[in-house]
N, C-alpha and C positions, 0 to 999 in steps of 0.2 A: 656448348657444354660449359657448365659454370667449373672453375678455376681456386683453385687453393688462395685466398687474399694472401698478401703479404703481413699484414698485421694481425694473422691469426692468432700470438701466444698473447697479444695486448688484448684481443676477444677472449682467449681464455678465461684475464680475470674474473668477466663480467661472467662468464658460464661457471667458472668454479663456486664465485659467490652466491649464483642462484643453484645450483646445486646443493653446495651444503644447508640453505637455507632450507628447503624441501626435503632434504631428504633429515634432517633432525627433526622435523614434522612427522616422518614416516611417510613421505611419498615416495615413488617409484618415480626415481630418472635414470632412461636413456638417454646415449650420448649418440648423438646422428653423426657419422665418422665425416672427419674434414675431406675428402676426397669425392664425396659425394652430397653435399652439399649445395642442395637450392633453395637457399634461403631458410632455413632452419638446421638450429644449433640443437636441442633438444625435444626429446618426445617425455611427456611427464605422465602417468599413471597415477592420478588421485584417489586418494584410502580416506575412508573412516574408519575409528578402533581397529586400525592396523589391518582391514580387510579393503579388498578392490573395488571404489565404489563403480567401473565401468566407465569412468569420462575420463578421457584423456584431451592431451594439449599439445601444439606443438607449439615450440619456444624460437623468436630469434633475438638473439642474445647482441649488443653492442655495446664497448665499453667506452667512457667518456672521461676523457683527461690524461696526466700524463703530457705524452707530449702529442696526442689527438684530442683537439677539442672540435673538429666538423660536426658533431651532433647536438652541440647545447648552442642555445637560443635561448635570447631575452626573458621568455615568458614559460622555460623549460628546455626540451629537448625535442630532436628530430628523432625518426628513423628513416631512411630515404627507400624508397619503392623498387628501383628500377624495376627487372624484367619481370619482377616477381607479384605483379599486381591480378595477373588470371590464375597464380599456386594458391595465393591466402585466401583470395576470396572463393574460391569453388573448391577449397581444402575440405571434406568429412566433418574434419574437427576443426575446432576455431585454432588458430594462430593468434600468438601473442607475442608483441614485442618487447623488449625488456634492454633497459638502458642500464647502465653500472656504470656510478658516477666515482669513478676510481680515486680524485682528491678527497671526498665527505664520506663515502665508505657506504653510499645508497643506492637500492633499488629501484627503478621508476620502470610504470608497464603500461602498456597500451593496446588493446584488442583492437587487431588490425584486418581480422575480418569482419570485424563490425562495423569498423571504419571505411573500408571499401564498399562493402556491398550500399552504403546507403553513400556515399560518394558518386554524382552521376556521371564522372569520370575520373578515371584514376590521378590521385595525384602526383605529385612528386615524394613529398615528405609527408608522414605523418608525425603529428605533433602528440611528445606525450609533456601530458601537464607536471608541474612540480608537488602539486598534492597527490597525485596518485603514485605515491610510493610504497613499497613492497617491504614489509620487514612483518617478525615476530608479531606484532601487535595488529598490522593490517591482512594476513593473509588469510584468515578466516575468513573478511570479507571477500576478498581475491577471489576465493575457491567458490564460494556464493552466488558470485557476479557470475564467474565463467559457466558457472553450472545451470544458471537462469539463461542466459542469453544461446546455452548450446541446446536446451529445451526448446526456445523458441525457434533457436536455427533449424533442428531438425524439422520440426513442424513448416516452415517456409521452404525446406530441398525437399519435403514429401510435394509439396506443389509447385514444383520446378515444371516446366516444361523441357522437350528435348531441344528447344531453340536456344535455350536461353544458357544450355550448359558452359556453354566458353565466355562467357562472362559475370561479373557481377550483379546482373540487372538479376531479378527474382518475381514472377509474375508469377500469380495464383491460376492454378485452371480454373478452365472456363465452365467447367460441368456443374462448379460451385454454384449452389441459390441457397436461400433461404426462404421461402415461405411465410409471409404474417398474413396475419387475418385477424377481424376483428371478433370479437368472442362475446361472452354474455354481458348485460352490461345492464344498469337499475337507477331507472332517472328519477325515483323519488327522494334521492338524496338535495341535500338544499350544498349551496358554492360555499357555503364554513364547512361541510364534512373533512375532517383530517383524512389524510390517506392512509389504506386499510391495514390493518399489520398482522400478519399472517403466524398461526397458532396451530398447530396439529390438526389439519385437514379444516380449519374455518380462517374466513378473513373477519377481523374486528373494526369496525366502524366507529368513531366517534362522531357523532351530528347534532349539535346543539344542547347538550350533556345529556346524549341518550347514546346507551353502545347498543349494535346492532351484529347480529351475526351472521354471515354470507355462507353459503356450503361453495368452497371452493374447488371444485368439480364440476358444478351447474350452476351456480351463482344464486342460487334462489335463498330465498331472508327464513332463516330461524323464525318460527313463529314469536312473538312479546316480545322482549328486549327491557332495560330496565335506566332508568334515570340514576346519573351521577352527579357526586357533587364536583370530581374530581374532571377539569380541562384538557385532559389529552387520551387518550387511549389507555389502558392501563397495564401494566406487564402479566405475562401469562406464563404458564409453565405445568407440567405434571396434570394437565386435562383444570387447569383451573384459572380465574382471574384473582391479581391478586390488588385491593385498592381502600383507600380509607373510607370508613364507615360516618364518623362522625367527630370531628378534630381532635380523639383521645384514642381513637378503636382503629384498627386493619381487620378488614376481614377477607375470607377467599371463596368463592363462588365458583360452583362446579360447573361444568361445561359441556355441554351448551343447554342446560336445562336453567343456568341461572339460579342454581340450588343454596343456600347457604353451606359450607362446607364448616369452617371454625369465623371464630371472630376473638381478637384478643386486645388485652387495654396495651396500645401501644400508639403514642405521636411520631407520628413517621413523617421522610419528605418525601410525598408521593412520586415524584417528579424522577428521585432517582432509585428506586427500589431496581430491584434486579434478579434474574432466576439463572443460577449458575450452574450445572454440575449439580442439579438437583437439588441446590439448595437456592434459598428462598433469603439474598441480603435486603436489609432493609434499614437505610439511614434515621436514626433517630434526631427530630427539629432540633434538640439541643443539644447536639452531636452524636457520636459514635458509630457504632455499625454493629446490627444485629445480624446473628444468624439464625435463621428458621429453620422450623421441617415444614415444608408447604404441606404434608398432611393434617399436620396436628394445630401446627402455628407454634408450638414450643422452642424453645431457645436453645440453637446449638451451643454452649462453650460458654466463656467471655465474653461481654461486648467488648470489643474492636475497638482501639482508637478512641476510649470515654473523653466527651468535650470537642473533639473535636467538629468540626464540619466537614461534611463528606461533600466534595465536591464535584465529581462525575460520577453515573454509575458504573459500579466493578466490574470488570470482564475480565475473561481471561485474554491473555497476548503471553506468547513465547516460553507458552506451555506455565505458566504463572497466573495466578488471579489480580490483577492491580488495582490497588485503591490509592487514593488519589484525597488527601484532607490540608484543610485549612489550619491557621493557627486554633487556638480555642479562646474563645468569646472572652472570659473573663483569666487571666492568667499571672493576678495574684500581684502582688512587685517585686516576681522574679527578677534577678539579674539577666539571668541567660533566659530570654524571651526565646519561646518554638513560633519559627517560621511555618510550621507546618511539615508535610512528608509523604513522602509516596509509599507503599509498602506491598508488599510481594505474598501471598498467601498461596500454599498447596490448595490446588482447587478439589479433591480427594476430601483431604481432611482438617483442612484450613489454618493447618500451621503456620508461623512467620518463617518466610524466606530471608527477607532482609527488611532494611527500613532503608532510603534514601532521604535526606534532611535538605532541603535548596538552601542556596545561598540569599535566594529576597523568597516572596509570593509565590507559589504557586498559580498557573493559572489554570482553568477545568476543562484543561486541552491538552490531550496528547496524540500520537500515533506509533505505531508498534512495529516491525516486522520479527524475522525470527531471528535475527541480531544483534537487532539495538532497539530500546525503546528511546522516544524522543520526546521530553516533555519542554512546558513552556513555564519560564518562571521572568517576574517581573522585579528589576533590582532596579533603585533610584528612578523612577519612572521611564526606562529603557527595560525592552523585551530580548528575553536572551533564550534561543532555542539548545539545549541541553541532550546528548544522547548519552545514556545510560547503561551498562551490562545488565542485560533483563535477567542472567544467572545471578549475579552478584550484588547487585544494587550499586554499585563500585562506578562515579563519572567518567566517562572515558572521554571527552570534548563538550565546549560549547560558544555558540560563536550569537554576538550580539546582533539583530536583525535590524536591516538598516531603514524599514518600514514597519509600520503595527499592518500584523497580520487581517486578512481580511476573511480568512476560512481558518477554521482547525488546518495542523501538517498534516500532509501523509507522508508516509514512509513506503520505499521501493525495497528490493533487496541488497543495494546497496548505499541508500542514501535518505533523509529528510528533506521533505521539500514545502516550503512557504510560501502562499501567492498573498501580498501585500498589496492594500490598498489602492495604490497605485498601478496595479497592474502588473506589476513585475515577478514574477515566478522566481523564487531563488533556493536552491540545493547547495547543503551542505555535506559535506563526505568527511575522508576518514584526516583532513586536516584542520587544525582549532582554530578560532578566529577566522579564516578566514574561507569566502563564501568558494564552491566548485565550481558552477558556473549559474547564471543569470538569463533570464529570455524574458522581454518586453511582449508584454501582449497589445492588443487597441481595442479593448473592450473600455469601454467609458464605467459599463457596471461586471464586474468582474465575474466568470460563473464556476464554481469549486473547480479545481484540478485532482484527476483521478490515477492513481498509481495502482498500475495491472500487468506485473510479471515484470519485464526491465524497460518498461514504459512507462512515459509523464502523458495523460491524455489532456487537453488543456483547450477550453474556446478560443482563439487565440484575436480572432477579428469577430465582429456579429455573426458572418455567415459562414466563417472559415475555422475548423477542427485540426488540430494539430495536435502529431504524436511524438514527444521527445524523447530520444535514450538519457535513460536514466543517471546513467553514469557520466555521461560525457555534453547531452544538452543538445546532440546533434539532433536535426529532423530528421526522423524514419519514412513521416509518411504525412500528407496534407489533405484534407479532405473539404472543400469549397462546395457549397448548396446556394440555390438562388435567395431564398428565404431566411433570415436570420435564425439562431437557435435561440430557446429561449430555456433551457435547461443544462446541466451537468450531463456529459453520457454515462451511460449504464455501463457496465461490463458483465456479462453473463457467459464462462465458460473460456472462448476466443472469438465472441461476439463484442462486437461495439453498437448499444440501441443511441441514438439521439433525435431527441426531436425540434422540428423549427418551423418557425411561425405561420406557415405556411398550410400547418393541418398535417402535415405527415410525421412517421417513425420510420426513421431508417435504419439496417443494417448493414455494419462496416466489418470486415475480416479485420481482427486484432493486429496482425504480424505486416497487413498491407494496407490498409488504409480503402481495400477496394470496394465496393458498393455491393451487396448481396443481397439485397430484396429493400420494398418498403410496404407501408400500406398507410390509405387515410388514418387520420387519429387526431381523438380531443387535443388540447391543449390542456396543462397541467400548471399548477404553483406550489413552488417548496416553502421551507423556510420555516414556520410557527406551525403547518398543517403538516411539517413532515416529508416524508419520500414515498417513491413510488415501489411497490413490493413487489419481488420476481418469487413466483411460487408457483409447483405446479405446471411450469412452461408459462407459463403467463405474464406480463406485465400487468399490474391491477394498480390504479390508482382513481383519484376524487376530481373530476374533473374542474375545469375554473369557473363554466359556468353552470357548475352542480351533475348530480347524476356520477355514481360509480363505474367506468369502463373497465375493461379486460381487453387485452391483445394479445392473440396466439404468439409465439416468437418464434415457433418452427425448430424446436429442438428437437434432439432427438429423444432425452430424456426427460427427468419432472426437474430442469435445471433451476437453480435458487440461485439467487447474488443481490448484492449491495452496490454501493460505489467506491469502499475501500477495499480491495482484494489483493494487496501489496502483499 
């Protein structure tokens, strides 16, 4: 029977100060009475707008300094395990450890059921880092994190077995399959077709500047198809294509009859037009950014941003429209030269939210979650990764990258993440300058890393798939094939597809890394021809050496996905 410590009122500090922090938030803490006491000091009740969001937490609280200093360490702090390593890990709810650094007046935490359950034996200590501290400004994400990885917990105790209950280990039932097969598939495409990009019940082809349209239900070809001048596929939306006419004209083409719909005198950059919230943006060559009505082709407002150059197409992220521009071409001999700016647009009715100004370049890369956006700006020839309030435009960190990137970032729910040239995978969080944590890969040519819920999915060797927690950098889960991979995997739903050179697609459980079906399959190429499109239940893409496939994935619905789903 656990025992009242002795140094319980010098644990108080550290529970009073996480107390008050939370509850001037508006969260609900309970106080787990000291007499009964195994290993947790508080139970916490999380609110939004002052209502119960249903996730709770249990807290153990340890304060550091004083005249105890047993929990701090070189490179941060400890919390140590003892008995209590089969309570945290097989807890309902996640347990979290919380350090209070009683001289400096800080918070520091560490999820320590996350930490056990992928631990293959219990440790002694777990270690919580010095950037993961807990105040006013970081608990927003705190609440994020815990509330991402108790999603996926749940999802991982639904497939608990009853072997497995007294301990940490977590193994998926066995009942689990997944089903692929190979589906329709049309070998008169030639090995340049891009891959198809899928449009309101058709997939579009690009093959030699001719589009082509697929009925994505039975795959069979639109009858005609029509020559472009334009190199990639072109954007579509509202039952139409929309793409340059003749280097002064855009025009929009009905669907799938190939109909003229409007045409209007406008130089566009085809490359990054875009169809938002039922609007129709379209960057002008000598900058700006128009807004359309894809019915009409008429000009919503203002242009956007005159002179400028648009330099990715605008999407929405964190419930915002972001555009993303260049200085402008000719800028007079101002004093105060514009670097350029990012800017924030209601995607309703395309008001300005904010503007964000960099301190150098911009570069025509970012990545989003629903916290931070994370752009990339280039100052004195060094690349500095930037996270932003996506409400505010307002910088909230940014830390210089100690390699040039080798893919766009993604963003998790809690963090930015960058795979550099060299292989190196590096996440930045809620501390400036300096990186969270680092993973080496041995991949000679590097293949994107994909951010899906509070996972890093990452190639990490030719033949070897590796799944990192987001937050912390720890392996969850490893996945080894005799065959090397020769693609980025997919994420569809809590499916993981990848393929390897071998001829097959396989399917991996998201949360375990376990093996649930495969089936033969082409081999594919990204890159200038694009990605492969999940529509439908299907994987569709162009194979490499020609001809369009499809592959059932065995869902249970008409599931969609990409490869950033952070």
């Amino acid at each position: 029977m656990a025992t009242v410590p002795p140094t319980r009122r010098i644990e108080l500090a550290g529970v009073n100060a996480l107390r008050t922090l939370l509850e001037d938030l508006d969260h609900v803490v309970h106080t787990v009475d000291g007499s009964a006491d195994m290993g947790e000091d508080l139970i916490v009740d999380f609110t939004r707008g002052r209502k119960r969001t249903g996730r709770m937490i249990a807290v153990q609280v340890k304060t550091a300094g004083g005249r105890s200093s047993k929990y701090r360490r070189a490179s941060g702090y400890a919390i140590p395990v003892g008995s209590h390593a089969g309570d945290w890990s097989t807890r309902p709810i996640p347990v979290i450890g919380v350090i209070y650094d009683m001289e400096a007046g800080r918070l520091f935490w560490v999820n320590l059921t996350k930490v056990l359950r992928a631990a293959p034996k219990p440790p002694r200590y777990v270690k919580v880092p010095f950037d993961a501290e807990l105040s006013t400004e970081t608990v927003e994400q705190f609440v994020a994190e815990i509330d991402a990885y108790a999603r996926v917990m749940g999802t991982l105790d639904e497939e608990r077995t009853p072997a497995d209950s007294d301990g940490p280990t977590v193994k998926p039932s066995k009942a689990r399959r997944v089903r692929l097969t190979a589906g329709w598939k049309d070998p008169s495409f030639t090995d340049q077709a891009h891959h198809p990009v899928w449009t309101q019940g058709w997939f579009i082809i690009w093959d030699h500047y001719r589009l082509t349209l697929i009925d994505g239900r039975t795959g069979k070809r639109q009858m005609g198809g029509i020559r472009t001048l334009f190199p990639h596929v072109p954007v579509a939306g509202d039952q139409a294509l929309f793409l340059p006419a003749v280097p002064d004209r855009l025009k929009a083409l009905n669907l799938p009859t190939f109909r003229p719909r409007w045409e209007v005198r406008l130089r566009v950059d085809p490359a990054r037009i875009a169809f938002v919230e039922g609007v129709l943006y379209a960057p002008g060559q000598d900058g700006g950014l128009f807004a359309l009505d894809p019915r009409s082709g008429a000009q919503r407002g203002p242009t956007l941003l005159p002179g400028h150059p648009i330099l990715t197409q605008a999407r929405v992220a964190a419930g915002s429209l972001i555009v993303l521009a260049g200085p402008p071409a000719d800028q007079g001999s101002a004093t105060q030269r514009s670097k350029g700016c990012a800017l924030a647009l209601d995607p309703s009715d395309g008001e300005q939210r904010w503007v964000y100004e960099p301190r150098g370049s911009l570069l025509p890369h970012w990545a989003a979650s629903d916290q931070m956006l994370y752009l990339l700006e280039e100052v004195k020839s060094a690349q500095y990764l930037v996270a932003v309030h996506p409400t505010s435009g307002v910088e909230s960190r940014r830390w210089k990258l100690a390699d040039d990137m080798a893919f766009p970032p993604v963003a998790s729910s809690s963090a930015g993440h960058v795979l550099g040239r060299s292989g190196i995978l590096q996440t930045y969080g809620s501390v400036p300058r300096r990186c969270r944590w680092s993973y080496r890969t041995q991949q000679r040519t590097p293949l994107a890393p994909v951010a899906a819920r509070d996972l890093v999915l990452v190639v990490s060797a030719p033949h070897v798939l590796t799944a990192l927690d987001a937050a912390t950098g720890t392996e969850r889960w490893c996945f080894k094939e005799r065959g090397d991979f020769t693609t980025a995997p997919i994420v569809v739903e809590d499916i993981v597809y990848v393929a390897h050179r071998g001829g097959r697609l396989i399917a991996l459980d998201l949360g375990t890394g376990v093996r649930l079906g495969s089936t033969p399959c082409h081999l594919w190429e990204e890159g200038e021809r694009g990605q492969p499109t999940v529509a439908q239940g299907k994987l569709v893409f162009s194979g490499r050496y020609g001809g369009v496939h499809s592959v059932d994935l065995g869902l249970n619905g008409d599931g969609e996905g990409r490869r950033d789903l952070a």
